[in-house]
N, C-alpha and C positions, 0 to 999 in steps of 0.2 A: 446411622453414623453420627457423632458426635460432631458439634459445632465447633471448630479451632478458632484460639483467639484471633483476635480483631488484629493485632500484632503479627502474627500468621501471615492473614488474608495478605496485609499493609506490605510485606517482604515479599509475596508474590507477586503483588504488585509491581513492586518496582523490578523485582528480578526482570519481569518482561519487559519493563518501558526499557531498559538496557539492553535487551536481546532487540527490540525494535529498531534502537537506536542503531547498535551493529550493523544490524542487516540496511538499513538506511545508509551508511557510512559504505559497506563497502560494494551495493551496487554503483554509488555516485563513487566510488573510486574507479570501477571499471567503466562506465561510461564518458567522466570527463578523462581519462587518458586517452578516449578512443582515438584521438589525431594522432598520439604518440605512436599506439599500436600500427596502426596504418603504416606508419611511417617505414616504420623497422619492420614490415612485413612485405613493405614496397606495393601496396595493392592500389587500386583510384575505388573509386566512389562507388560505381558498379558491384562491386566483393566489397564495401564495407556497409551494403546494405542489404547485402545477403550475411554477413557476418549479423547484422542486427532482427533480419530475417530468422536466422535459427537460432537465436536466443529468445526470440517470442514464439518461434515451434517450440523451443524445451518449456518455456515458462507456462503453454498452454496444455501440455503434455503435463506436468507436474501439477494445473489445477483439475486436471483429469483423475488422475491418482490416486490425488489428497485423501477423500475420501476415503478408500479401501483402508489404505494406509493405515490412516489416526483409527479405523475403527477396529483394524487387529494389534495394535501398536502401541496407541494412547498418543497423547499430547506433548507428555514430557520427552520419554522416547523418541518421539520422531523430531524432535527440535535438537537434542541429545545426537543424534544420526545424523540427519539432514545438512545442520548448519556447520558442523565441522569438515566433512564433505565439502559442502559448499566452497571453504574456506580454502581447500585442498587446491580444490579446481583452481580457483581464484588466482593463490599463487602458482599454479602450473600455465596460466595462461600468460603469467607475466614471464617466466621462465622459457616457456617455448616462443613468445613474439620476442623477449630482450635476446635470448639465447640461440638457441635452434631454429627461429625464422621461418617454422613453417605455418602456413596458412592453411594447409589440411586439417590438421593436427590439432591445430585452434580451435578451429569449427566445431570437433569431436567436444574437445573440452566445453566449450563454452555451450552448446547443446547441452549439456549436464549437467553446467552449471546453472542454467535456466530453467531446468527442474527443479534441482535443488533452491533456490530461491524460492519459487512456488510452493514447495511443501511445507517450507520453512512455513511461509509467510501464513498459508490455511492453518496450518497448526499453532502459531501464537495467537492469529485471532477464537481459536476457539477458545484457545485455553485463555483468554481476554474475557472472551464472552460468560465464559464458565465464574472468572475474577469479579465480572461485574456483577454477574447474578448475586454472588455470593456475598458480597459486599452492601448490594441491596444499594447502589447509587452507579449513577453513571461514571465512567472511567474510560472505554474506550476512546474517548479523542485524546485524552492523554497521553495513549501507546500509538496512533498516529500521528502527533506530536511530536513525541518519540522519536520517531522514522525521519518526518521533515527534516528535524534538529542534525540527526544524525548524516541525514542527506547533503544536505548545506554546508556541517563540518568535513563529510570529505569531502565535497566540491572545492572549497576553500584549501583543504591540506594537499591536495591535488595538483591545484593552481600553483602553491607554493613549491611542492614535489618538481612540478616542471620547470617552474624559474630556474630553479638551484640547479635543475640537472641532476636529480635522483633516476636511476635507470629503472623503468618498469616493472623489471622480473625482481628488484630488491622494495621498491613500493609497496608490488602484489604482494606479495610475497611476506610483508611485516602486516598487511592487512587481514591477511587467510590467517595469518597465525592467530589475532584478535578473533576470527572469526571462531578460528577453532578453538581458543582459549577461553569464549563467554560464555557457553550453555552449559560447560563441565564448571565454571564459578557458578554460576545462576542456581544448576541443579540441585541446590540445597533447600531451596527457598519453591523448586518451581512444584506442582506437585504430582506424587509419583501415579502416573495417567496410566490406567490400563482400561481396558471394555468392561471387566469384570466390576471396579472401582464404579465408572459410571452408569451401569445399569444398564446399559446399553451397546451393543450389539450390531446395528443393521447391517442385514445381508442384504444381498445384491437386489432384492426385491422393492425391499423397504427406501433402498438409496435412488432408483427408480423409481419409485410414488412419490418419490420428494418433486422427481420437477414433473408431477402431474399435477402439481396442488398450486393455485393462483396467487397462495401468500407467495412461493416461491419466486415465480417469475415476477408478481408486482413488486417485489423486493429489492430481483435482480434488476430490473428494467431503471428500476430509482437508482440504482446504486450505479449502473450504466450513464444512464444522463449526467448524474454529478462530476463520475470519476471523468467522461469527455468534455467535461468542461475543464475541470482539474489539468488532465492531461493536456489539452489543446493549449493551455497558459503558458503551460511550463516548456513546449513545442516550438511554440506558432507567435506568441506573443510579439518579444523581440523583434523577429525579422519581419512582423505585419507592422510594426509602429515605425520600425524602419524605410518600408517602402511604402508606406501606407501615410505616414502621418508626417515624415520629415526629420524622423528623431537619430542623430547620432550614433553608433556603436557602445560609446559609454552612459549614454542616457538609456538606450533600450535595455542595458546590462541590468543599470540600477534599477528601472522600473519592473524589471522582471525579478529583481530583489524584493522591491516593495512587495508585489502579490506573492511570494513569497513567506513573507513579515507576515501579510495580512491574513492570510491561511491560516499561519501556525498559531496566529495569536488568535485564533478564532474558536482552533482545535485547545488553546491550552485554555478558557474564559468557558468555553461552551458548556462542560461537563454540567457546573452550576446552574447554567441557565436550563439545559432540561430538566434537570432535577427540580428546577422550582415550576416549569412551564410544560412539558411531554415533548416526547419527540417530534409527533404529528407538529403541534404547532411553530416549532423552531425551524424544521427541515421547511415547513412552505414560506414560511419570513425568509430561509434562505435559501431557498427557490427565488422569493422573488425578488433578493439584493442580488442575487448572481444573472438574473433575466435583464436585471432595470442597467449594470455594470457593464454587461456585455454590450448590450443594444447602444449605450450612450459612446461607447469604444468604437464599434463600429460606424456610428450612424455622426457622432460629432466631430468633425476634423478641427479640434481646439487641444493643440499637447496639453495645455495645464489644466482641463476637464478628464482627460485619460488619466493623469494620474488618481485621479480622484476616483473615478470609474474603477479605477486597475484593486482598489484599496477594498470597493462595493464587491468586486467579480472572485478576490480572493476570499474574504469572510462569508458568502456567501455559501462557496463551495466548500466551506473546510469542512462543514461535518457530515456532508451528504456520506461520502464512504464509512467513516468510522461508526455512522450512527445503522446507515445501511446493515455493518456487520453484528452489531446491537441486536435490531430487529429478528434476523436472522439466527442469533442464538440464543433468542428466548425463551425456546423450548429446549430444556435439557435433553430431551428423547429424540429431538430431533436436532440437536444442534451442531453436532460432527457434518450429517449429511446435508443438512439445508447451509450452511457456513460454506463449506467447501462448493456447490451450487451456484450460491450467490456469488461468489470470487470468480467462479469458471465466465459468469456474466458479465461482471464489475471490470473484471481487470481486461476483458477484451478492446473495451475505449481505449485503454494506455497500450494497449501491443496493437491492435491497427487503426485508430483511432488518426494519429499521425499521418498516416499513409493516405488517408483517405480527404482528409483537409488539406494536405500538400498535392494531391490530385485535381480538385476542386479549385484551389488555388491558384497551378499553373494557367487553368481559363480566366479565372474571374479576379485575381488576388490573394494574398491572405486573408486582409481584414473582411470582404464578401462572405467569404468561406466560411466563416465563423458565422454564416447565419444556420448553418447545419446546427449548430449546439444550440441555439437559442430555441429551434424545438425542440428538442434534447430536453433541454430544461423546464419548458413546459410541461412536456409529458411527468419529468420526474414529479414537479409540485403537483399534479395532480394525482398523483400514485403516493403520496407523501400520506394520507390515512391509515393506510395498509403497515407502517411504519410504525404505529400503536403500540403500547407499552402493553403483551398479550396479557397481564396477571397484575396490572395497575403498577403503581411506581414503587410501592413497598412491600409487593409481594415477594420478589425476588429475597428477602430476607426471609421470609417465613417458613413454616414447616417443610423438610425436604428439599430446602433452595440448594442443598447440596449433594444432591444428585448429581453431581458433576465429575468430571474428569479427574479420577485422584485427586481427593481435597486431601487425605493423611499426606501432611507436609513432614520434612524433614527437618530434625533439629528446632524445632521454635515452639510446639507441641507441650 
């Protein structure tokens, strides 16, 4: 198969960091409305953490899937599928909590939609992973990047949504339509993914010997430690520095901004820095700013050291996931089934990760609780080898680097 230009590549590229940023945008649109939803569903606490319950069974159920999926399907397809679905659900849930009020009803939806965010998300990282090979430089923190940016902006459009008094089911509702309106724009640019295109096939056997193999789970277990620390920030932070350190409702907001900032500016800086240094040695320097941040958060009761700490704990953790999913789709042969693998592992930190620091918490505190991640992170920096660039850093351009998921792009050709 013939090499597309560099121009090509550069428009796939970005078609995804915009599919990322979407999907960014409009989970934080569904979860910062969550008080509204409640509201207008009349339910307490008890049912709005079973409503967040079965969106982390759908989200888990859909990186179950992933797999099968992309490998009869391809990448383009199933983001083409997935995300406008998605989008559907989206606005049907703002429909049924502003409208029809029912709470059954919800659950069905929002289960589904929970997959579909999942497949989504396994299927842009490969077809990521697939962009970066082919480009022969590192790019994925840029479409995690992506996501942050996007996540913040609908946090923010959100906030504003609720001042004014925009009702829910018209919110959703303009959000699903973006959702559904970006991978049919993008599709030009994204490229046309089928099994046949990438040479690859795995059946049931093959996707099964993926997690017999050590690279696997050293992978997943990195990408586990990073992403509970990631998660736990974006959680737990706020309300630990609040009852923990003495800090305000509007100070804990901003500082949970800061780590925030410091992430995305980690994810958007970082690309360069592996590419001139490997991944091995970036991910254990940021192993050990996210070890050295946590530990001075927990252990110094100084607020003007916390922020400073909060600044260390964010750029630490920003490229453990993104570079995680790097790793993981180094092997074009195996990158559909080891990608989606590593995700099934990754993103179980963010769906019970929560649950389980807020457990921990009610006995000892928040800020205590957080000594659970600090070996978390341990373990990751030491599995951080495993993390190795498998074909060196310039291989990924060379002969056959486009074995990958439908490279014949559309139109740029």
């Amino acid at each position: 198969m013939s090499t597309p230009p560099a121009r090509s590549l550069r428009s796939w590229r970005n078609a995804l960091l915009g599919v990322f940023a979407v999907m960014g945008f409009s989970v934080a649109t569904q979860l910062s409305r969550l008080p509204r939803v409640r509201d207008l569903l009349g339910i307490d606490t008890g049912e709005v953490g079973v409503f967040i319950a079965v969106f982390s069974v759908g989200a888990l159920v859909g990186l179950a899937i992933a797999s099968p999926l992309l490998a009869r399907l391809g990448t383009r397809r199933i983001i083409m599928i997935a995300m406008p679905i998605g989008g559907a659900l989206l606005a049907s849930t703002g429909l049924v909590a502003g409208l029809a009020r029912s709470y059954p009803i919800v659950l069905g939806v929002i289960l589904v939609f929970g997959i579909t965010v999942s497949v989504s998300d396994v299927a842009t990282n490969v077809s990521g992973a697939a962009n970066e090979r082919a480009l022969g430089r590192t790019v994925m923190p840029y479409f995690h990047a992506g996501y942050s940016i996007g996540y913040v902006l609908g946090a923010a459009v959100s906030s504003g949504a609720e001042a004014v008094g925009v009702p829910v089911w018209l919110h959703f509702s303009v959000v699903g339509a973006l959702c559904i309106a970006t991978p049919f724009l993008a599709a030009h640019w994204l490229p046309v993914a089928t099994p046949d295109d990438a040479g690859e096939r795995p059946d049931r056997v093959a996707r099964r010997r993926i997690w017999r193999e050590p690279r696997t789970w050293a992978i997943g277990v990195l990408v586990f430690g990073f992403a509970y620390a990631e998660g736990s920030a974006t959680d737990w932070l706020a309300l630990g520095v609040v009852d923990g350190r003495g800090f305000d409702n509007a100070s804990a907001a901003a500082l949970l901004g800061v780590f925030m900032i410091a992430m995305t500016t980690g994810r958007l800086v970082g690309s360069r820095i592996v590419d001139r240094f490997g991944r091995f040695p970036v991910l254990a320097v940021g192993a050990g700013l996210a070890l050295l941040g946590l530990a001075l958060v927990i252990y110094v009761p100084v607020p003007e050291v916390t922020w400073v700490c909060v600044v260390l704990w964010g750029l630490g953790t920003s490229l453990g996931f993104p570079l995680g999913m790097s790793a993981a789709g180094d092997d074009p042969a195996t990158a559909t089934a080891r990608v989606s693998a590593v995700s099934l592992i990754g993103y179980t930190a963010f769906l019970v990760g929560p649950a389980v620091i807020g457990f921990i918490g009610q006995h000892t505190g928040i800020l205590p609780a957080l000594n659970l991640i600090l070996g978390l992170i341990v373990v990751a920096g030491l599995l951080t080898p495993w993390a190795r660039e498998r074909h060196g850093r310039h291989a990924r351009h060379a002969t056959n680097a486009f074995a990958d998921p439908g490279i014949a792009t559309r139109g740029e050709d």
